[in-house]
C-alpha positions as CSV (number, residue, x, y, z in Angstrom):
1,X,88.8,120.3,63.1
2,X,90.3,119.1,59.7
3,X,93.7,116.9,60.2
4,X,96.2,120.2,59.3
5,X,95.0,121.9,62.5
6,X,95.1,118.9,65.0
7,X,98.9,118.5,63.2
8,X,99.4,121.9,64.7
9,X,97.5,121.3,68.1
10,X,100.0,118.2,68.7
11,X,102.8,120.1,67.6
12,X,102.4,123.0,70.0
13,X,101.5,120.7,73.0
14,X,104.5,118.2,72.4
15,X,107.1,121.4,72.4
16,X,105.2,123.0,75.3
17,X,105.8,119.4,77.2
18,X,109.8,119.7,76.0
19,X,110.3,123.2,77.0
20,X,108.3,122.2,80.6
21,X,110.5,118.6,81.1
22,X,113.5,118.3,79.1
23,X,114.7,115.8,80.7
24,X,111.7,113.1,79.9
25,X,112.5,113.6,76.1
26,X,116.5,113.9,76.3
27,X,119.3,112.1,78.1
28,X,120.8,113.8,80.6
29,X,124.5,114.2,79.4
30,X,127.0,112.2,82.2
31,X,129.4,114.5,84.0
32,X,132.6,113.4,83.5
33,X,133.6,112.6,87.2
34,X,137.4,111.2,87.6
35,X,137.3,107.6,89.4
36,X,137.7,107.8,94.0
37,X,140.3,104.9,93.6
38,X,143.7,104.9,91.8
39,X,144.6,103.5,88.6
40,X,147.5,100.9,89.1
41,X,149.7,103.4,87.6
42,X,149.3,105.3,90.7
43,X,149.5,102.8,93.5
44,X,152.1,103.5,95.7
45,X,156.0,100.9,95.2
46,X,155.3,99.2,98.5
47,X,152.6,96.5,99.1
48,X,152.9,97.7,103.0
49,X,151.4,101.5,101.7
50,X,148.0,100.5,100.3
51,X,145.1,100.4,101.5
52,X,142.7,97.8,101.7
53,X,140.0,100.1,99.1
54,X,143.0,100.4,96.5
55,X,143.8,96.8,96.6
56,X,140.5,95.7,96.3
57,X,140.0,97.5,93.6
58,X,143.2,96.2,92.3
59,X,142.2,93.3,92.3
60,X,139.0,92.8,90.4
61,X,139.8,92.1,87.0
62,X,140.5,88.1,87.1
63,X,140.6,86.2,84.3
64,X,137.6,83.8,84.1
65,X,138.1,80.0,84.5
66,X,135.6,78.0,82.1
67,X,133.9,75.0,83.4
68,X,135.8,72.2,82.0
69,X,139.3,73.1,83.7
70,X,137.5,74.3,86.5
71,X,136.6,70.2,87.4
72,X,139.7,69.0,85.8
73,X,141.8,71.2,88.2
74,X,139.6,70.1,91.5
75,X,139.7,66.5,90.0
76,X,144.0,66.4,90.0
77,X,144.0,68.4,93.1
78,X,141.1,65.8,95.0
79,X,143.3,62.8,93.5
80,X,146.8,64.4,94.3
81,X,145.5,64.3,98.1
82,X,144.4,60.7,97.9
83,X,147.5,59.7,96.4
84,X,149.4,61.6,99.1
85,X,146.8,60.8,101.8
86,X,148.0,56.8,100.8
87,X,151.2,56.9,100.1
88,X,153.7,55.4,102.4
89,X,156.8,55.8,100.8
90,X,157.3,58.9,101.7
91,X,158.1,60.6,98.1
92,X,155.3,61.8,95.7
93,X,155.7,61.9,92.2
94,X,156.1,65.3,92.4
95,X,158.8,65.1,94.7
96,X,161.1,64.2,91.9
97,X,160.3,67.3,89.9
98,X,160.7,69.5,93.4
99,X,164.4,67.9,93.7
100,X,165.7,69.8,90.6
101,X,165.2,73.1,92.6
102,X,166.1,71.6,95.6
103,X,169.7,70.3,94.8
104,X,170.4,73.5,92.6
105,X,169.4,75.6,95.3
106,X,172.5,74.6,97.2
107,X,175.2,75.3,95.0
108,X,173.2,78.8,94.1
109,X,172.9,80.3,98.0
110,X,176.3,78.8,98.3
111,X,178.0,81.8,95.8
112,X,175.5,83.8,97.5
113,X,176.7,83.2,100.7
114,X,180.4,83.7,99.8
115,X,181.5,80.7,99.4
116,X,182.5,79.9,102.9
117,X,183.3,76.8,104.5
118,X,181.7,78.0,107.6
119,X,179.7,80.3,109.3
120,X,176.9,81.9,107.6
121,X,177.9,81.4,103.9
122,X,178.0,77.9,104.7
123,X,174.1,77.9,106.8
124,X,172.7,79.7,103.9
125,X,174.0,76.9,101.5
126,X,172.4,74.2,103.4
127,X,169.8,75.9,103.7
128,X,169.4,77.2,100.0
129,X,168.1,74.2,98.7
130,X,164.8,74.2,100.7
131,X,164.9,78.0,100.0
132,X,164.8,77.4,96.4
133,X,162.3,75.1,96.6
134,X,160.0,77.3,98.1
135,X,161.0,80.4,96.2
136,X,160.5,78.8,92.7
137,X,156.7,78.4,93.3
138,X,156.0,81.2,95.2
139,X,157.4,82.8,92.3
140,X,155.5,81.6,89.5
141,X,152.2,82.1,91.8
142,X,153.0,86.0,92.1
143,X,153.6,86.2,88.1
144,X,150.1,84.1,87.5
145,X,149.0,86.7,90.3
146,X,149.8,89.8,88.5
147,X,148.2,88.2,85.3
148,X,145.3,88.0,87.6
149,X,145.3,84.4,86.0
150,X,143.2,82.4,88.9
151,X,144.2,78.9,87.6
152,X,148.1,79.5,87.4
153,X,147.6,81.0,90.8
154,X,146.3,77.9,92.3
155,X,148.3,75.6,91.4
156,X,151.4,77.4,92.4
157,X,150.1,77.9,95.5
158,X,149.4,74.1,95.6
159,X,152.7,73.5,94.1
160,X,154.3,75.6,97.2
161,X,152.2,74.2,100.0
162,X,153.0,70.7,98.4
163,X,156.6,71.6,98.8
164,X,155.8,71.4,102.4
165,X,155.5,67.3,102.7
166,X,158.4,66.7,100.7
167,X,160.4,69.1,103.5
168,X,158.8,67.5,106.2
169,X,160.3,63.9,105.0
170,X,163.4,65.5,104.6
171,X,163.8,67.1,108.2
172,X,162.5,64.0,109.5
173,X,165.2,62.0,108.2
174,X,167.9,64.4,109.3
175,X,168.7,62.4,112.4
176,X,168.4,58.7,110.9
177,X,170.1,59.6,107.5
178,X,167.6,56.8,106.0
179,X,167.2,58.6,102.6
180,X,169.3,58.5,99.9
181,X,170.6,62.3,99.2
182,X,171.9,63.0,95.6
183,X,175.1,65.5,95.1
184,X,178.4,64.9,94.9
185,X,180.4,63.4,97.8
């Protein structure tokens, strides 16, 4: 058989193989099949509606946290609690930063409360300056949240649990009035 004819042989075998299996020789073409779970677009205004299949899906796309800050975070956290963990005066260094919120919460749930001397415009303003506290950094955690930023997240939600010592020196002083309180008065 000269070279032309086995050419022809090869030919004829390789389109009878095609015709027989297209689908060894070709990609199948993908079927354009619209996604089981909603977009975000679509989930429903209240948190209380989803389910737990849209909100896992929701929630997949999280920013990743490189190496470095990973350890640095873990290391401030692990020496925050040491620091806390020994300290005896009853204040943290952070404490300071949580009294700006604190003290402006007062005067802020005190217009929100009407401005009454008593009753409850005058609860909520007593009680607006641990609200504040609290609502600050549960604030900032639900923004780093929605960025799906995992870092942010963290530390606000460190930031609010934190909050928790400093209230818990505070209501432990409310009897003894040992602390120094700062306002006007």
């Amino acid at each position: 058989m000269s070279e032309e004819s086995q050419r022809k042989a090869h030919r004829s075998l390789t389109n009878t193989a095609t015709q027989q299996h297209p689908s060894a020789h070709k990609p199948t073409p993908q079927r354009f099949r619209p996604e089981t779970t909603p977009q975000i677009r679509e989930l429903p205004r209240s948190p209380l509606l989803l389910s737990s299949h849209a909100v896992a899906h929701h929630l997949d796309d999280w920013k990743p946290v490189f190496r470095p800050v990973a350890v640095i975070a873990l290391s401030f956290y692990l020496l925050f609690l040491l620091y806390a963990a020994t300290n005896r005066s009853g204040l943290l260094f952070l404490d300071l930063a949580n009294l700006m919120n604190h003290e402006a919460g007062h005067p802020l749930f005190g217009i929100l409360g009407g401005g009454a001397e008593t009753g409850f415009g005058y609860t909520l303003m007593v009680l607006g300056g641990t609200l504040l506290e609290l609502i600050v950094p549960l604030l900032c955690a639900v923004y780093f949240f929605s960025r799906r930023e995992s870092t942010g997240t963290a530390f606000c939600a460190f930031w609010f649990f934190e909050n928790f010592l400093y209230i818990n020196t505070y209501m432990a002083d409310a009897r003894a009035s040992a602390l120094l309180l700062v306002g006007v008065g």
